[in-house]
C-alpha positions in Angstrom: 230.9 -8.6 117.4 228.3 -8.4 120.2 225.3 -7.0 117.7 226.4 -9.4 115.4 225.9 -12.5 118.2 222.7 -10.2 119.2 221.0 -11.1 116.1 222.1 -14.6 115.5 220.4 -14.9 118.7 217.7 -13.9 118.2 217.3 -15.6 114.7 217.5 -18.3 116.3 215.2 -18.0 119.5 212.7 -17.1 116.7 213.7 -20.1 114.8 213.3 -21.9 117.8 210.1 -21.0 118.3 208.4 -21.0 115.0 209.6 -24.5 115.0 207.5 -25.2 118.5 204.7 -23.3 117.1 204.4 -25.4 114.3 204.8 -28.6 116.1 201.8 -27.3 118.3 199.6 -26.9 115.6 200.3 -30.0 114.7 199.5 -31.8 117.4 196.4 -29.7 118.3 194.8 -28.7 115.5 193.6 -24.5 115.6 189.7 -24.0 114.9 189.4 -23.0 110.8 188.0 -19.4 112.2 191.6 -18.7 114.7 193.6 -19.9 111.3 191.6 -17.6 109.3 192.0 -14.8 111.8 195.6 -14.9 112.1 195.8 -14.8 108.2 193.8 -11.8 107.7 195.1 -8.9 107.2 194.3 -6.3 109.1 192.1 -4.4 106.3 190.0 -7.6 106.0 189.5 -7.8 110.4 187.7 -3.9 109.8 185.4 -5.2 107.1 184.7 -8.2 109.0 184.3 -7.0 112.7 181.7 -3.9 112.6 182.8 -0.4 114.7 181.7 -0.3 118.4 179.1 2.0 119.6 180.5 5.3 121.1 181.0 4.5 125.6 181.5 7.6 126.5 184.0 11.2 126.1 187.1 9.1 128.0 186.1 5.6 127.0 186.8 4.0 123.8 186.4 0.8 121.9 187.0 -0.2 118.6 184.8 -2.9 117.7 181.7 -4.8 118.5 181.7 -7.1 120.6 178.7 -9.6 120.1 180.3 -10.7 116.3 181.8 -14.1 115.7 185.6 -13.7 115.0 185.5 -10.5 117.7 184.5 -13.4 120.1 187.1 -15.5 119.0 189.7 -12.7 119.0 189.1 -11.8 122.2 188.7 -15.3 123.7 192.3 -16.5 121.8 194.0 -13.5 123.5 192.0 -13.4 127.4 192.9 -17.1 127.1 195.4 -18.1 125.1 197.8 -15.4 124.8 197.8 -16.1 121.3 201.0 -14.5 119.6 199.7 -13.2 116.3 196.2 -12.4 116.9 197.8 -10.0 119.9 199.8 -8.8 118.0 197.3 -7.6 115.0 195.0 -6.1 117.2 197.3 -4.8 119.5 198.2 -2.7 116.3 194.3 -1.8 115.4 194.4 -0.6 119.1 197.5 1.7 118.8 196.1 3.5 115.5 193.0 3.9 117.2 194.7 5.6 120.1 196.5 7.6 118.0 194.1 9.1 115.9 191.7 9.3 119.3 194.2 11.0 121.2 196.3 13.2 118.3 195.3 16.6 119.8 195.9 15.7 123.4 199.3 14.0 122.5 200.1 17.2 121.2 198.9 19.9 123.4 199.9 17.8 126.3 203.0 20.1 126.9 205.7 17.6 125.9 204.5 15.0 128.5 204.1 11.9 127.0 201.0 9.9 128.0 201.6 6.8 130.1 200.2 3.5 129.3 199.3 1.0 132.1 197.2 -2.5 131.9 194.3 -3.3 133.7 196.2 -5.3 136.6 194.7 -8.5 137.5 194.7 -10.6 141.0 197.9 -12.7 142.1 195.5 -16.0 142.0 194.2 -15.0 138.4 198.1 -14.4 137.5 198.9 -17.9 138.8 196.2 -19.7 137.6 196.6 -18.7 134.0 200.1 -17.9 133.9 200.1 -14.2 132.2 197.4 -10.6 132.2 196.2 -10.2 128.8 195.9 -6.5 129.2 199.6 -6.4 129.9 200.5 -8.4 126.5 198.6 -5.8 124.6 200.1 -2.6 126.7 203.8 -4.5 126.2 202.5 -4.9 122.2 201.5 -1.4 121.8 204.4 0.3 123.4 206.9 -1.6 121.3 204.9 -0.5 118.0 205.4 2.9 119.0 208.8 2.4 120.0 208.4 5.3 122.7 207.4 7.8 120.4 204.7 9.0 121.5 203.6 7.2 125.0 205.5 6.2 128.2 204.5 3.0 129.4 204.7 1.4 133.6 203.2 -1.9 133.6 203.3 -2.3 137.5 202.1 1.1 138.8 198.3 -0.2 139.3 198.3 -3.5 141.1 194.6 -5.4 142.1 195.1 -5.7 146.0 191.7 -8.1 146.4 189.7 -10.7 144.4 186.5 -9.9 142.3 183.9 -12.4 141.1 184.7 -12.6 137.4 182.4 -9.3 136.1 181.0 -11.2 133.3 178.8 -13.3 136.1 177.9 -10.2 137.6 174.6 -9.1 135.5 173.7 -5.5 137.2 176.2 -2.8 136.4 175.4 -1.0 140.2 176.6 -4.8 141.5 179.7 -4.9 139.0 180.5 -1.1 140.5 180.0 -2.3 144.1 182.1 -6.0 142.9 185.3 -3.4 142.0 185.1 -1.0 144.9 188.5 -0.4 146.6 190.3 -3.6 144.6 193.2 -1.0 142.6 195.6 0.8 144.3 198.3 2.3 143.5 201.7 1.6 144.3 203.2 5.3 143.5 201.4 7.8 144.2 204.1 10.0 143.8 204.7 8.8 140.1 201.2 9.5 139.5 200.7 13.0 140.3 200.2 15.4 137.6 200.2 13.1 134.7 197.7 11.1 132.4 197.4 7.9 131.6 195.8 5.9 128.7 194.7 2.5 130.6 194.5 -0.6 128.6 192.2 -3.7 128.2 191.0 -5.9 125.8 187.4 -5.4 126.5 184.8 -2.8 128.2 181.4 -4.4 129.0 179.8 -2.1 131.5 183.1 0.1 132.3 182.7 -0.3 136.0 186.3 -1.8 135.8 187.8 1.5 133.9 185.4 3.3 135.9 187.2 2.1 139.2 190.8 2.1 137.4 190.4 6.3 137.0 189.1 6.2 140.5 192.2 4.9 141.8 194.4 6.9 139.8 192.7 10.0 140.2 192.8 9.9 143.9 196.5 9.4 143.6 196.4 12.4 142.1 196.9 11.6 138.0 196.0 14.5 135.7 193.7 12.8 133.3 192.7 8.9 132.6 191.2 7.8 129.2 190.5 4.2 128.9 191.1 2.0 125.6 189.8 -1.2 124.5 189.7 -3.7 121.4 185.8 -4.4 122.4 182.7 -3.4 123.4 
């Protein structure tokens, strides 16, 4: 009886709010290129957006940047926390992962990798209401379904504010901009394992570059850094 009041719940809460959804696009109109992104399919979004250039061995993106609908992808979920087009790419970025991190998944002695955000400020939280990099770690781990990764969405936490990196030109400056702002709030936790840290894009990679700083101190085993752009 309860599973079967479970999913008439649900049903409805998603009833609920495809109804909102709609009544949202009605009364604010989407830009032709978000409608066209949230109806591709995720073969057509590979021919469309081209492959990033390679960062480095623990850094990974998988597309480019400086192309149109990347832009807009990128800007509808930093800004929008836009439902479907997180959800697509958070899917592109879990393949990627996968097929990126296949040998290490399984040589890594039955440890499963954890996944953890890039955490964000308490006055950038408040201001836009939710951490994009969270939405796309919450979005992967549910596609795997635990499979394959562990996930801890509040292990890293970002203890000072930064100017926003994309004013801050230099990459030495962006490194200085990020020095000491992650800690972490278990070390203990940390020790001995790896962790696959999630964003939605690397510019410079002073931020991931900081990120395996902080974890690494704490003691973590290994860091590899993910991201839809580059």
């Amino acid at each position: 009886m309860l599973i079967v009041l479970y999913h008439i719940y649900n049903m409805f809460e998603k009833t609920i709010e495809m109804m909102f959804t709609d009544l949202i696009d009605l009364l604010f109109p989407k830009k032709e290129n978000v409608r066209e992104l949230e109806e591709m399919k995720i073969v057509e979004i590979y021919k469309k957006i081209p492959p990033a250039k390679d960062i480095s061995t623990n850094l990974k993106a998988v597309f480019s940047y400086k192309y149109p609908f990347c832009k807009t992808a990128i800007w509808e979920i930093k800004y929008k926390a836009n439902k479907i087009i997180t959800r697509k790419f958070a899917n592109i970025l879990y393949e990627a992962i996968l097929e990126e991190m296949s040998d290490i998944i399984l040589f890594n002695g039955g440890q499963k990798l954890t996944l953890v955000p890039i955490p964000v400020d308490k006055k950038s939280l408040k201001e836009k209401g939710f951490n994009q990099s969270n939405l796309l770690t919450q979005k992967i781990f549910e596609i795997d379904g635990g499979k394959n990764f562990a996930v801890d969405l509040n292990i890293l936490e970002k203890i000072k504010e930064t100017e926003h990196q994309v004013r801050v030109k230099n990459r030495l400056k962006r490194l200085e901009n990020l020095i000491g702002c992650f800690s972490v709030k278990n070390p203990s936790y940390v020790k001995g394992k790896s962790f696959i840290v999630v964003d939605d894009v690397i510019t410079t990679g002073a931020t991931m570059t900081e990120v395996e700083r902080a974890l690494k101190t704490a003691g973590a085993k290994n860091v590899y850094g993910f991201s839809i752009a580059h």
